[in-house]
N, C-alpha and C positions, 0 to 999 in steps of 0.2 A: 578435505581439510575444512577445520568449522573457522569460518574468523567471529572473533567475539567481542562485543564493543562494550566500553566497562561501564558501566553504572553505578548508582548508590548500593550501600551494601545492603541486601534484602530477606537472604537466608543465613541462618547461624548454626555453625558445626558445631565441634568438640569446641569446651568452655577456651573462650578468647581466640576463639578462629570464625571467621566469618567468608560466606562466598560472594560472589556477585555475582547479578542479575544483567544479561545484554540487555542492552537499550533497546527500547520498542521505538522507530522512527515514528513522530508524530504526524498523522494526515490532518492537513489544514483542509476543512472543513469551507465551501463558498457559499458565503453568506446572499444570499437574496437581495436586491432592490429591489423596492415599487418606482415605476414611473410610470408618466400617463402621457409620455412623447413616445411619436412611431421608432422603429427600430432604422436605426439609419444609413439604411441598404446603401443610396448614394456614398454617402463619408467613406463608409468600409470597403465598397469597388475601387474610389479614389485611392485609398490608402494603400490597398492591394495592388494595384498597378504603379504604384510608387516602389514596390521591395524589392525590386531586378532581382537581382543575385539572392536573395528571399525565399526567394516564391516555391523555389524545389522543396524548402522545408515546410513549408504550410501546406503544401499539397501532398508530402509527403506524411505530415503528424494528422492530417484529414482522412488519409486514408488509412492510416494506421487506425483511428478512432472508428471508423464503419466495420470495417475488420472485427474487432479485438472487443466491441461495445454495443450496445446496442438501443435503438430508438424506443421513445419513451411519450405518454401524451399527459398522464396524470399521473407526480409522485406515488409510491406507495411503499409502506412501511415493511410489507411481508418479506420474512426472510426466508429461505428456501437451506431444509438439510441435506448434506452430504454424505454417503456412509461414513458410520463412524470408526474406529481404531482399525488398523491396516498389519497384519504382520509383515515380516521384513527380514530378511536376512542380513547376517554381514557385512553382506557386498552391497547392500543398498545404504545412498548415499542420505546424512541426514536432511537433507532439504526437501527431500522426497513430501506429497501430503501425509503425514504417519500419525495424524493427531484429531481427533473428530473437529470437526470444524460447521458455521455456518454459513451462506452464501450471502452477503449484504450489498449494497449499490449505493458507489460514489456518483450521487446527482450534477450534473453540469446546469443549473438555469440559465434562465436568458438575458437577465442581467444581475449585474452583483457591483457591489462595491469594494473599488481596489484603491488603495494609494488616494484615498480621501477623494474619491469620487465615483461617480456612478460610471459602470462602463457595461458594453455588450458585447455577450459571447457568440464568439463566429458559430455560423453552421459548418460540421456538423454537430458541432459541442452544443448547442443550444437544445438539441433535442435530444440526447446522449446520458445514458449509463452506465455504469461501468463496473464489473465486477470485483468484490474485494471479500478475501478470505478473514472470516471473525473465529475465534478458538472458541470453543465451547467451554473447554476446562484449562486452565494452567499445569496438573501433572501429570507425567506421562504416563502416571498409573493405566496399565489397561494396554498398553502399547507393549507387544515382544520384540525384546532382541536380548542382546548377550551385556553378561556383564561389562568387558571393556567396554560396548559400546556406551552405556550407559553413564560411565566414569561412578562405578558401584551405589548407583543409585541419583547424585547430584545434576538432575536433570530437567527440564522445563519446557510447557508447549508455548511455542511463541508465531507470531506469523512470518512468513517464510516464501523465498521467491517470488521477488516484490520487483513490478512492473512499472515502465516510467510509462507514461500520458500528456504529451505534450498538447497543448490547445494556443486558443489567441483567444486575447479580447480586444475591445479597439474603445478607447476615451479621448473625451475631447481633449483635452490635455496632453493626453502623455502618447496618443496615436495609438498603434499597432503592439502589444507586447506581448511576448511571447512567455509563456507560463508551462511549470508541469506541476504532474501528481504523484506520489509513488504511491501504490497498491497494492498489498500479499495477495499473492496468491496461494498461497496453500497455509499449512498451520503445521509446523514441525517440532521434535524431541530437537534440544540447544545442552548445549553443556553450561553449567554455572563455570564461571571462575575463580577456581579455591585456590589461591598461592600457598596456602599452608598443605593442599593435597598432592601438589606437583611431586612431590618427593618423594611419596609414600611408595611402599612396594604394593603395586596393581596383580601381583600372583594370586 
């Protein structure tokens, strides 16, 4: 089952019908501070040993992040390709990767600005990136499958099986706050939504 989240209208059928395009979640991008204060290992132990009932979940989204991401010394801009168009049958589900895609990296720095102030990211987030699926093209052109599947043509590469990433940062202000990220992972065929094509006979 695809669920579809409606958007503005973006592609136009037959005269005075229009479909929509699902909304692409927007990734909030973390902006960089400079400071020239040490990193403040004391505050962050303190504040750490303040979350009792907490604590499973930071150690829990820490390990998740070692897992799932991987350490980092100098940004870098290079993006890495993936094969591209995938056949697929039937039985295969669309969220599958079916759509050439490239590999790009959500940066965690070491400190950033939140909530109008300067704060720092826990380890291991401060050394951490993390993998995010980029589409290479918008149409499925190039990708096999069958007509149903396709809903005869009104179809779109979009990114797809999208990961959460939980982190912390810790500010003078506002203490310990817990944050996520969502990230695609893969780049897949979506269906537009036509309400004037719901009806039509798909024979």
């Amino acid at each position: 089952m695809i669920i579809v989240v409606y958007a503005q209208p973006k592609v136009k059928g037959p005269p005075g019908r229009i479909c929509f395009r699902p909304k692409e979640p927007k990734i909030e991008e973390l902006v960089a501070a400079k400071t020239s204060g040490k990193y403040p290992a004391a505050a962050i132990k303190k504040a750490i040993g303040a979350m009792r009932s907490k604590k499973k979940e930071l150690e829990d989204a820490r390990s998740f992040g070692r897992g799932n991401c991987e350490r980092y010394s100098l940004r870098s801009k290079t993006a890495n390709s993936v094969p591209p168009e995938k056949s697929f049958s039937s039985k295969t589900p669309f969220w599958r990767d079916t759509c050439p895609s490239i590999t790009w990296y959500y940066y965690f720095p070491r400190v950033i600005w939140y909530n109008r102030e300067i704060c720092w990211v826990l380890p291991p987030w401060n050394h951490l990136r993390c993998k995010r699926a980029y589409c290479r093209q918008r149409s499925c052109s190039g990708v096999k499958g069958t007509v149903s599947q396709f809903n005869q043509g009104f179809t779109f590469c979009g990114g797809s099986n999208y990961r959460y990433y939980y982190y912390y940062v810790w500010c003078r202000r506002a203490g310990l706050v817990r944050r996520f990220v969502r990230l695609p992972q893969c780049c897949s065929c979506k269906y537009l939504f036509c309400p004037w094509f719901q009806g039509a006979d798909k024979s």
